[in-house]
PDB file of N, CA, C and O in Angstrom:
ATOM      1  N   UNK A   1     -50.813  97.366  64.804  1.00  0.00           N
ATOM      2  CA  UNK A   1     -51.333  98.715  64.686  1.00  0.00           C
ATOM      3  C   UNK A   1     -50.381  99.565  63.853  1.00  0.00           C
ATOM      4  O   UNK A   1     -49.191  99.252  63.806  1.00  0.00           O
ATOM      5  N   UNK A   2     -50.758 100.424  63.317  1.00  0.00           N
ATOM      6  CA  UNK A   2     -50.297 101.247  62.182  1.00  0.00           C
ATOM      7  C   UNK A   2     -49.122 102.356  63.411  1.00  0.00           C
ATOM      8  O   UNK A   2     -49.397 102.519  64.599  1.00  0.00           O
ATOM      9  N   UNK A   3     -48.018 102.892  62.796  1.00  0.00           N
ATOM     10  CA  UNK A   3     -47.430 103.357  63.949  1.00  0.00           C
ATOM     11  C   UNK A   3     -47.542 104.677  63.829  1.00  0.00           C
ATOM     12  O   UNK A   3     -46.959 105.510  64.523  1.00  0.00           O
ATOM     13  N   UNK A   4     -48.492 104.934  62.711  1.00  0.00           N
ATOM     14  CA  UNK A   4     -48.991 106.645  62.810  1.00  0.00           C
ATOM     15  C   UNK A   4     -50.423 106.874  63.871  1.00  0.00           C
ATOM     16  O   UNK A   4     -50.856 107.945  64.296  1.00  0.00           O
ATOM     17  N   UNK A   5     -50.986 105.412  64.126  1.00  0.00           N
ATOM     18  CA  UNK A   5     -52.100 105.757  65.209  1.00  0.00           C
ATOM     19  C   UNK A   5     -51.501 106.229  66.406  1.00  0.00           C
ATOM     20  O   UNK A   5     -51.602 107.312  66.982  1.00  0.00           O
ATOM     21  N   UNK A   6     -50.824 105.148  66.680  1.00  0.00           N
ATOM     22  CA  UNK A   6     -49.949 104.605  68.112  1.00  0.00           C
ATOM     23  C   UNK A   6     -49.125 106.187  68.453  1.00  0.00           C
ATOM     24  O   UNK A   6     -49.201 106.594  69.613  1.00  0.00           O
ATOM     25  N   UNK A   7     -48.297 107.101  67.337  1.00  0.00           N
ATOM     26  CA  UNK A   7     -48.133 108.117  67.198  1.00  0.00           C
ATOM     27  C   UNK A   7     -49.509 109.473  67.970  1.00  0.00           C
ATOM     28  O   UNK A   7     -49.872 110.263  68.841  1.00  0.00           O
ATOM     29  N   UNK A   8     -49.650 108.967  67.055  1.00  0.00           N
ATOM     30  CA  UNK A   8     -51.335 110.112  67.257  1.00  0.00           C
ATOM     31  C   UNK A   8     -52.178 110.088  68.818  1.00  0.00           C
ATOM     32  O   UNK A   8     -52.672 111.033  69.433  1.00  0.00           O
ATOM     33  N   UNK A   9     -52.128 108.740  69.142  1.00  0.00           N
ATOM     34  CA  UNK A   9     -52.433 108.311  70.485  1.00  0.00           C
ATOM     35  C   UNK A   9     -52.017 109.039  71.545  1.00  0.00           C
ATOM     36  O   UNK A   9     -52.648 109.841  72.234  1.00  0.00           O
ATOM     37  N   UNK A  10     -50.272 108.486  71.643  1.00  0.00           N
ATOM     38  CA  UNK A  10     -49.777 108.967  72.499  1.00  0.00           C
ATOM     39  C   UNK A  10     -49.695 110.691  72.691  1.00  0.00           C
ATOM     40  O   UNK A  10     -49.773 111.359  73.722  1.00  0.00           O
ATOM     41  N   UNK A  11     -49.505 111.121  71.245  1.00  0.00           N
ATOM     42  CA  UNK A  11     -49.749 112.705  71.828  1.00  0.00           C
ATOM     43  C   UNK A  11     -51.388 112.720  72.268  1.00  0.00           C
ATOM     44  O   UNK A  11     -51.417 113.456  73.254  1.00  0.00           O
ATOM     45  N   UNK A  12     -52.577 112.310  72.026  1.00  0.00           N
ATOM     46  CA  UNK A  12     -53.466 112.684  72.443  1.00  0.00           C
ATOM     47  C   UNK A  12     -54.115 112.344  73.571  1.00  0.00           C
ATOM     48  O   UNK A  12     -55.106 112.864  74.083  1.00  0.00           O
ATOM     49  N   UNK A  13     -53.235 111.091  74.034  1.00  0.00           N
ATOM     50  CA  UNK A  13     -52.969 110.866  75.872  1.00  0.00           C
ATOM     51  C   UNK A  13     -52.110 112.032  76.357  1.00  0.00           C
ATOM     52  O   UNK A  13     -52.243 112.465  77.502  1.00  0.00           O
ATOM     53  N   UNK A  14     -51.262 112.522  75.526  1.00  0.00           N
ATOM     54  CA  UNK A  14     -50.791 113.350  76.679  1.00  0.00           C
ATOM     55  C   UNK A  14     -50.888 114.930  76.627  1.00  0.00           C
ATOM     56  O   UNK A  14     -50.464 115.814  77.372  1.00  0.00           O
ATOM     57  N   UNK A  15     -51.656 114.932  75.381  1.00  0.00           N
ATOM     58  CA  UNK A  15     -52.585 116.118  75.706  1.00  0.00           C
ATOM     59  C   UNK A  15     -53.958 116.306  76.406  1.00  0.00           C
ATOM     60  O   UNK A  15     -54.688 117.292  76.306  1.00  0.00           O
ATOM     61  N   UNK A  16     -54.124 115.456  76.954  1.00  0.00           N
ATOM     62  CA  UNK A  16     -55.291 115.225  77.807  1.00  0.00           C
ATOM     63  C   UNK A  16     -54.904 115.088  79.008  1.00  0.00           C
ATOM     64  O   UNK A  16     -55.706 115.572  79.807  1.00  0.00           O
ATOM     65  N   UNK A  17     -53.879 114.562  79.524  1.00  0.00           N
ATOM     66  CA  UNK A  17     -53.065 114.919  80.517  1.00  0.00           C
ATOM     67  C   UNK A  17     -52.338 116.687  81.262  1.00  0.00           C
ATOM     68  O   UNK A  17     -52.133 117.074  82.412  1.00  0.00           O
ATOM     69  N   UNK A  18     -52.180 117.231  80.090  1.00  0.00           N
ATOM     70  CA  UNK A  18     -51.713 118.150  80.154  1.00  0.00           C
ATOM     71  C   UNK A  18     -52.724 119.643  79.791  1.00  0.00           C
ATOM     72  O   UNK A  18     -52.362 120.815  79.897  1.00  0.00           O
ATOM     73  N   UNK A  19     -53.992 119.143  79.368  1.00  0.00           N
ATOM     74  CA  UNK A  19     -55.242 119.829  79.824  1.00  0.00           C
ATOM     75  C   UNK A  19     -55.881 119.799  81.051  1.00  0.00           C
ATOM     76  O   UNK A  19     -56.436 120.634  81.766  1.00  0.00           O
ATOM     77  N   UNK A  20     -55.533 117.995  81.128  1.00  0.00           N
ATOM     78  CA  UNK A  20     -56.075 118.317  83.085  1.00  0.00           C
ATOM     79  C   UNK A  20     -55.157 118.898  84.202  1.00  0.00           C
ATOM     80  O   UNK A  20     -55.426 119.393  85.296  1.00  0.00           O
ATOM     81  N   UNK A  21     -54.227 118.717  83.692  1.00  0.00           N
ATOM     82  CA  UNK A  21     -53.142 119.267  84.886  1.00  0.00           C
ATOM     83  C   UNK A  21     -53.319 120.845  85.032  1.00  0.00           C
ATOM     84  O   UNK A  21     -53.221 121.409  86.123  1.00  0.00           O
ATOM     85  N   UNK A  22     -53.623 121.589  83.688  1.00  0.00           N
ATOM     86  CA  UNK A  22     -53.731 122.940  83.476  1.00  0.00           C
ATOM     87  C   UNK A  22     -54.998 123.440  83.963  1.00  0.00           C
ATOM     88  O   UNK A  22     -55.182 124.448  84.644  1.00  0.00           O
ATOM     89  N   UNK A  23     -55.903 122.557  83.501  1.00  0.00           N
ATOM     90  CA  UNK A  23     -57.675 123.113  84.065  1.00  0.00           C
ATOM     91  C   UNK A  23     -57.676 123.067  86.057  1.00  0.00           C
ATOM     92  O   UNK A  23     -58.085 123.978  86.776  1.00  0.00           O
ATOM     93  N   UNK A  24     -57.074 121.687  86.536  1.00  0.00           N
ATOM     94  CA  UNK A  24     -57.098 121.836  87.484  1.00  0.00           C
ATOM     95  C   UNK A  24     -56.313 123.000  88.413  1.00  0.00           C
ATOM     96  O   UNK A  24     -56.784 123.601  89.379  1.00  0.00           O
ATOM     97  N   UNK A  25     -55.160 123.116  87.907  1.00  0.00           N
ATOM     98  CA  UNK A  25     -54.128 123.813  88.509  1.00  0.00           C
ATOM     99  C   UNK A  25     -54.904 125.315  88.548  1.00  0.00           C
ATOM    100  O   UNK A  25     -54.947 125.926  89.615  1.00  0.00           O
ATOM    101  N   UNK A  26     -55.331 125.707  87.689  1.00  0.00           N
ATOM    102  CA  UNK A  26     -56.097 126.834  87.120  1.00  0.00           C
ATOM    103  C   UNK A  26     -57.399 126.696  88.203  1.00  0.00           C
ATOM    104  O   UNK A  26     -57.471 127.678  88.943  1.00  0.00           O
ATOM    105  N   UNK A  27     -57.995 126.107  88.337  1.00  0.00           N
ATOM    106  CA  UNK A  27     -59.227 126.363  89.025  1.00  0.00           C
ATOM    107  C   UNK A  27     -58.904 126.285  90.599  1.00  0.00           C
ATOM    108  O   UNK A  27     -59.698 126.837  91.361  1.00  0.00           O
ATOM    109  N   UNK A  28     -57.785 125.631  91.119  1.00  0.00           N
ATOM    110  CA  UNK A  28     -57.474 125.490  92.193  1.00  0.00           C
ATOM    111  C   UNK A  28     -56.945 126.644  92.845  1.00  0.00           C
ATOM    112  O   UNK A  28     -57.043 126.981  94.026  1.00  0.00           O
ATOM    113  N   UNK A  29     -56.278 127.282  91.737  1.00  0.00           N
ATOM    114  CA  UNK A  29     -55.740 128.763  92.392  1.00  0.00           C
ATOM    115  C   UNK A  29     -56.514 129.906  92.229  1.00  0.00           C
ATOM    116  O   UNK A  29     -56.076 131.031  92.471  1.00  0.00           O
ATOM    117  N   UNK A  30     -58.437 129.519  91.551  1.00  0.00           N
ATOM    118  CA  UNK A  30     -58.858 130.702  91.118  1.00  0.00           C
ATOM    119  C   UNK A  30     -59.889 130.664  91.891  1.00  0.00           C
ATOM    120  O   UNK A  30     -60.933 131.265  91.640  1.00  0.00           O
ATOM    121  N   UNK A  31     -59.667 129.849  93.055  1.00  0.00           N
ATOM    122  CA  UNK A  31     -60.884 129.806  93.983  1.00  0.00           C
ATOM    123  C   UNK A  31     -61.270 131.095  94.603  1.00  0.00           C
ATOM    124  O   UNK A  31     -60.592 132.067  94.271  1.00  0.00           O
ATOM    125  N   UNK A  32     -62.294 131.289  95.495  1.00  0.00           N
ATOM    126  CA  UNK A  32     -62.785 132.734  95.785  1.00  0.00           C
ATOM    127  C   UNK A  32     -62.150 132.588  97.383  1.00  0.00           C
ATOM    128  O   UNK A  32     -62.220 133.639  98.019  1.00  0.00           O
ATOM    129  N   UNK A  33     -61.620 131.570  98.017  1.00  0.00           N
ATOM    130  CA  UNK A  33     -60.824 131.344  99.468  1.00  0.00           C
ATOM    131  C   UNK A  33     -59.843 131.048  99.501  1.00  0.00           C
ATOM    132  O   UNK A  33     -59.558 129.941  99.958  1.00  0.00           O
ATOM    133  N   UNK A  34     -58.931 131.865  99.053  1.00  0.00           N
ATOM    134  CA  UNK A  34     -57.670 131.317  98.575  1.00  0.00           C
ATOM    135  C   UNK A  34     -56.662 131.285 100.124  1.00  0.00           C
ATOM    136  O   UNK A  34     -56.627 132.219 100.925  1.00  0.00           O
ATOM    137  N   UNK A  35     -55.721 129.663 100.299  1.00  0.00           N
ATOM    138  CA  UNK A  35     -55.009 129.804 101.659  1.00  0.00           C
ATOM    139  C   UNK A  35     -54.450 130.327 102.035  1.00  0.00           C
ATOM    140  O   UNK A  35     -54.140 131.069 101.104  1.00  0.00           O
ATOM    141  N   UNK A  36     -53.677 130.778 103.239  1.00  0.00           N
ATOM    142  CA  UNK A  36     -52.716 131.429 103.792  1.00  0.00           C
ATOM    143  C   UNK A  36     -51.337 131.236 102.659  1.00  0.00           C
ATOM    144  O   UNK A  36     -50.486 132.123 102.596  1.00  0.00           O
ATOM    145  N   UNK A  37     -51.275 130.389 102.080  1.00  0.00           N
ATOM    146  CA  UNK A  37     -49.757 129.731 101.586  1.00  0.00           C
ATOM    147  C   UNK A  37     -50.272 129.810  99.857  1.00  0.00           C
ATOM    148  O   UNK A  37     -49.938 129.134  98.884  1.00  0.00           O
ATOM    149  N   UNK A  38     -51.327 131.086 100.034  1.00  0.00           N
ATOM    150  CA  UNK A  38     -51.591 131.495  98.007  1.00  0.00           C
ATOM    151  C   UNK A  38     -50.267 131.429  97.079  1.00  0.00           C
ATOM    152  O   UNK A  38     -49.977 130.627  96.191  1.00  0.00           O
ATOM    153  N   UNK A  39     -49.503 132.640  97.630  1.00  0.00           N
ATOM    154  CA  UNK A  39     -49.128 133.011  96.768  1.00  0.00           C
ATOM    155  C   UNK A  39     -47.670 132.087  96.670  1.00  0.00           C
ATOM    156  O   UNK A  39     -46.833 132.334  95.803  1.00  0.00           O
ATOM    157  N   UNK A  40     -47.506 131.077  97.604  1.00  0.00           N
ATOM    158  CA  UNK A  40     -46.293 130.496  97.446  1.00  0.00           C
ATOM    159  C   UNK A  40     -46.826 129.022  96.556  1.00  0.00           C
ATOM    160  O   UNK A  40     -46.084 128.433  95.770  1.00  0.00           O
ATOM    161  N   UNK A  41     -48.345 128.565  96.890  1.00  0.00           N
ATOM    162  CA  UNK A  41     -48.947 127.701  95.564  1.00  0.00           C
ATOM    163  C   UNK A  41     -48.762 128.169  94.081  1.00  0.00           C
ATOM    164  O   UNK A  41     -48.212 127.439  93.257  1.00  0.00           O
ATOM    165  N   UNK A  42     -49.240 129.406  93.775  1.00  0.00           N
ATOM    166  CA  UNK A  42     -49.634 129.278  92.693  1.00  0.00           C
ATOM    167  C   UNK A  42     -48.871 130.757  92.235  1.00  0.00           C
ATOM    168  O   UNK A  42     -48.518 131.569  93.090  1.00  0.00           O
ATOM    169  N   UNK A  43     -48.698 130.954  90.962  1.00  0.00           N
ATOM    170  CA  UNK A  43     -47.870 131.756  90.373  1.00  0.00           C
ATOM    171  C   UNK A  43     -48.646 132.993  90.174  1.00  0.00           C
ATOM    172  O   UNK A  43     -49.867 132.971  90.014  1.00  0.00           O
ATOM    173  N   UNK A  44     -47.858 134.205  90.185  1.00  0.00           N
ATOM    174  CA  UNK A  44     -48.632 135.388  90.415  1.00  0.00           C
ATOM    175  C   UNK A  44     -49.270 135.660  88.894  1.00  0.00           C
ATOM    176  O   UNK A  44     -50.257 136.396  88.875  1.00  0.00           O
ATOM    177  N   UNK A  45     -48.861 135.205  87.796  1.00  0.00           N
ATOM    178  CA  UNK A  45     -49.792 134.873  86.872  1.00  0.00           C
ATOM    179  C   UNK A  45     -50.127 133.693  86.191  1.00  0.00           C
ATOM    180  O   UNK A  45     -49.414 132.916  85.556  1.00  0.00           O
ATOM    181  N   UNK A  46     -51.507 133.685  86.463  1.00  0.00           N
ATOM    182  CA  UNK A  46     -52.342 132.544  87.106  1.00  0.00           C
ATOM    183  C   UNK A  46     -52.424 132.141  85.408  1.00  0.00           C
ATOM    184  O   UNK A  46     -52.510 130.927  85.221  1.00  0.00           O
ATOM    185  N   UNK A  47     -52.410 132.930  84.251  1.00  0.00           N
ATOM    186  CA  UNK A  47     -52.412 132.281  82.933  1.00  0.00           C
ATOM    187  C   UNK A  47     -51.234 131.046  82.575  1.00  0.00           C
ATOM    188  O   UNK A  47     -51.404 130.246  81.654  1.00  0.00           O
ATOM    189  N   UNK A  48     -50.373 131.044  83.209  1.00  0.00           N
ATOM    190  CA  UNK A  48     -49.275 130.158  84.003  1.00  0.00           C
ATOM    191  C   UNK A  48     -50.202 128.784  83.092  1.00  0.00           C
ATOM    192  O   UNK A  48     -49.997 128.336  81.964  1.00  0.00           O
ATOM    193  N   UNK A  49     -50.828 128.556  83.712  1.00  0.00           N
ATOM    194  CA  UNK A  49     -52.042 127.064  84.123  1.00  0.00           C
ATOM    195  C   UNK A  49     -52.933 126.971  82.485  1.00  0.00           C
ATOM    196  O   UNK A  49     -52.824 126.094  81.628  1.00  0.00           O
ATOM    197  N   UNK A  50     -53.667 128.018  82.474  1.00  0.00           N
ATOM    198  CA  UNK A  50     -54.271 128.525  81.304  1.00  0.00           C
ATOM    199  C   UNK A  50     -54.454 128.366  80.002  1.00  0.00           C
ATOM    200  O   UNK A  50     -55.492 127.987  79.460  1.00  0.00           O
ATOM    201  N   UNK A  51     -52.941 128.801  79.239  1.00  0.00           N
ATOM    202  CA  UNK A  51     -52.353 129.107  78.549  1.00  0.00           C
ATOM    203  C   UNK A  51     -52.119 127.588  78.082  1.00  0.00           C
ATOM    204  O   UNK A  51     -52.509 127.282  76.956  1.00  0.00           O
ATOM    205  N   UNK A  52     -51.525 126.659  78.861  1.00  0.00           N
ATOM    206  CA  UNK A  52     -51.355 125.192  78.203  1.00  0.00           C
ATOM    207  C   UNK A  52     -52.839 124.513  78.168  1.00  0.00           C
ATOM    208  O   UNK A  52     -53.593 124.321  77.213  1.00  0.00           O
ATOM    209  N   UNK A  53     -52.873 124.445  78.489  1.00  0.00           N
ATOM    210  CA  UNK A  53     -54.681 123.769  78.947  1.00  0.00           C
ATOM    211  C   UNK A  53     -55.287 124.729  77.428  1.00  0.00           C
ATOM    212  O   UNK A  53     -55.719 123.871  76.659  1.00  0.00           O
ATOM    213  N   UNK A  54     -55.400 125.698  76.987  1.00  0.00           N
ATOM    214  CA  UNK A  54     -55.827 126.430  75.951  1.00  0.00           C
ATOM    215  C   UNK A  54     -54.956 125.640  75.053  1.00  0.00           C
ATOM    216  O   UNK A  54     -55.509 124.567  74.809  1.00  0.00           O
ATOM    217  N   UNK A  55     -53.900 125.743  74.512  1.00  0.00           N
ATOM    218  CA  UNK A  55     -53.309 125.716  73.342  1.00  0.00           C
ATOM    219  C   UNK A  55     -53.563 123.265  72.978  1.00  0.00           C
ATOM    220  O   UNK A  55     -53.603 122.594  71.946  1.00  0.00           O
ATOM    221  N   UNK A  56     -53.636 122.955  74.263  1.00  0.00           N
ATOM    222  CA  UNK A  56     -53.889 121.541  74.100  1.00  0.00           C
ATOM    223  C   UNK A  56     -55.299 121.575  73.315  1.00  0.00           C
ATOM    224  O   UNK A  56     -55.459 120.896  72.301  1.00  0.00           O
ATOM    225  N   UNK A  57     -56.012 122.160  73.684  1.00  0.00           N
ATOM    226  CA  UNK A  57     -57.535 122.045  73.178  1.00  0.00           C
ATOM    227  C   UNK A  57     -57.126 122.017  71.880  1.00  0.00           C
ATOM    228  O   UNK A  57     -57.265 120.877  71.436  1.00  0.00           O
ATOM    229  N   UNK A  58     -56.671 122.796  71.059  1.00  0.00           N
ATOM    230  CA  UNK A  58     -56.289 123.018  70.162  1.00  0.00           C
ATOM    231  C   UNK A  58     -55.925 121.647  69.365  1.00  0.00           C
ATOM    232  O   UNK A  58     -56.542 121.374  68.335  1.00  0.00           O
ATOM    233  N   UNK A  59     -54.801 120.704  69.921  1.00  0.00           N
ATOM    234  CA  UNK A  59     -54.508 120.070  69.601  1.00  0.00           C
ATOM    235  C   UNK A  59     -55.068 118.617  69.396  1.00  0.00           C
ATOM    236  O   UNK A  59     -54.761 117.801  68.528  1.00  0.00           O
ATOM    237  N   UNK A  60     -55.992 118.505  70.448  1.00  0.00           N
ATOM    238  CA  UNK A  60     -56.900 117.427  70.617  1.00  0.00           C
ATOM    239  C   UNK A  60     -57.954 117.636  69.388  1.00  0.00           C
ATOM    240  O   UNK A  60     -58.420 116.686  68.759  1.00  0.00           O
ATOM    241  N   UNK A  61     -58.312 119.193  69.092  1.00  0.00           N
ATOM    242  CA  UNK A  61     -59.330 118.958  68.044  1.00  0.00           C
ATOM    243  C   UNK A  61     -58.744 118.375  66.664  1.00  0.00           C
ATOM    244  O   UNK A  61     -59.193 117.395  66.070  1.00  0.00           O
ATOM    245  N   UNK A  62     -57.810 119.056  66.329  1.00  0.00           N
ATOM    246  CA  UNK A  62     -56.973 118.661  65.504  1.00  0.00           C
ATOM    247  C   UNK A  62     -56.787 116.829  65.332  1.00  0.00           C
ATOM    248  O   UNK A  62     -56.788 116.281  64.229  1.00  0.00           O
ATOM    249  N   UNK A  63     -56.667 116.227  66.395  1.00  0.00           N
ATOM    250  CA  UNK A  63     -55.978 114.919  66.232  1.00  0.00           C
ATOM    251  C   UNK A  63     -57.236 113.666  66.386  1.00  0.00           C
ATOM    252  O   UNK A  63     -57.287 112.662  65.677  1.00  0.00           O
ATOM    253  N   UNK A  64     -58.322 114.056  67.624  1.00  0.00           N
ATOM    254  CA  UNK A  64     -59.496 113.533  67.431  1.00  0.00           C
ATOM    255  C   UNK A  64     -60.246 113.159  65.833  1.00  0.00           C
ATOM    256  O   UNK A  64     -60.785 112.125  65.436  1.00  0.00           O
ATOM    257  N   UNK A  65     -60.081 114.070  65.369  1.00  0.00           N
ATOM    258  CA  UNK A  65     -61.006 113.799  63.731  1.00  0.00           C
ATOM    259  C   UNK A  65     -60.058 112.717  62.581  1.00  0.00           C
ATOM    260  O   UNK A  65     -60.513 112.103  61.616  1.00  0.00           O
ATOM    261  N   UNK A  66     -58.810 112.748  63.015  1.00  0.00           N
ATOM    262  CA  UNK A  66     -58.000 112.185  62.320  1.00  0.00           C
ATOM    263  C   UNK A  66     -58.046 110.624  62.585  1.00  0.00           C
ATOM    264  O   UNK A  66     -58.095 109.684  61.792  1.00  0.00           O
ATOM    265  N   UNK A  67     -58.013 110.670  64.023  1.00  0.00           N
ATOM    266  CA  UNK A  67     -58.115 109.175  64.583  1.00  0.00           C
ATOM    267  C   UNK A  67     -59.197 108.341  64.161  1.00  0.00           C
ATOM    268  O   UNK A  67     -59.183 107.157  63.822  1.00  0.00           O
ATOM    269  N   UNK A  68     -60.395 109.386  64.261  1.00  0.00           N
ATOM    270  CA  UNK A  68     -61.986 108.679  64.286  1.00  0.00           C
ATOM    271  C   UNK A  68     -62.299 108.379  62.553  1.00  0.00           C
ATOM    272  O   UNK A  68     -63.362 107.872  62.197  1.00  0.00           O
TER     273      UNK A  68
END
């Protein structure tokens, strides 16, 4: 394999990783029942989660078209 795929890969495994970690983390703390132990889960700004999960998208579009 060419070692600019294998390159390209691995960031786009681990930007997919690091979109789910962000989408989940993000939806888990934006529930409408949030637990007794809120505010020691999740950070008082919740773009915290967001913000990476956003800027990965970014990157996946970018690297998807290149691969394919």
């Amino acid at each position: 394999m060419n070692s600019r795929f294998l390159f390209l890969l691995v960031i786009l495994v681990t930007s997919i990783l690091v979109f789910t970690w962000g989408t989940t983390n993000y939806l888990r703390c934006y529930t409408d029942t949030p637990s007794d132990n809120y505010h020691e889960l999740c950070p008082t700004n919740i773009d915290a989660y967001a913000m990476p999960a956003f800027m990965v998208t970014f990157v996946m579009i970018g690297i998807v078209p290149i691969l394919t």
